[in-house]
N, C-alpha and C positions, 0 to 999 in steps of 0.2 A: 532637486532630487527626484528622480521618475520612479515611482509608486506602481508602476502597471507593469501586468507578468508578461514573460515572457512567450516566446509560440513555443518553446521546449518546456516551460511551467503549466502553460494550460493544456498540451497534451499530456502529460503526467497526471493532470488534475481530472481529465477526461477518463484516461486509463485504468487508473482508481477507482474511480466513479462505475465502470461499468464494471471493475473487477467485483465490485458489492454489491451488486445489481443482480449479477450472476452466480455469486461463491458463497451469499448468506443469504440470510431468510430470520426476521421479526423472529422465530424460536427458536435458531442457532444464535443470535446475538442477547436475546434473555438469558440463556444458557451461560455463555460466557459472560454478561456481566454478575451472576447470581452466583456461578462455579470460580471463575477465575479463567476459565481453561479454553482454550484455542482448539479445535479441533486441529491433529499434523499434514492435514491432507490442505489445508487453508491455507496453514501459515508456511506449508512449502512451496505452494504456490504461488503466495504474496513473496516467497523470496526468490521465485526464479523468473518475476518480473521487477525486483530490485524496489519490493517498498520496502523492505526490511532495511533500514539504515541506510536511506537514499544519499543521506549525505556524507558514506567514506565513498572514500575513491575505487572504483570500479576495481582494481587488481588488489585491492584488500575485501570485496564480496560483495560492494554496496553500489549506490547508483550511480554513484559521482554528480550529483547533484549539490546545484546550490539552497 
């Protein structure tokens, strides 16, 4: 069984990565683990690069990911 990601897994994994790097900040994510709350401006943006429920299938919203 082969255990190693794929080049479509580790760019998603990269994509992510720089989307946090950029879209938070050490006092927006205090915030949200202390509140609960997501700021909408984030989390519409985390969904129109498809991490919002990567894995339904692309024509139900999500990334079609495995």
């Amino acid at each position: 069984m082969d255990f190693e990601l794929t080049e479509e897994q580790i760019a998603v994994m990269k994509a992510a990565e720089e989307f946090a790097r950029k879209e938070t900040t050490p006092e927006l994510l205090d915030k949200v683990w202390k509140e609960g709350y997501i700021p909408w401006d984030v989390l519409r943006k985390a969904g129109e690069l498809r991490f919002i429920c990567p894995h339904w299938k692309e024509e139900h919203g999500g990334g079609g990911l495995d």
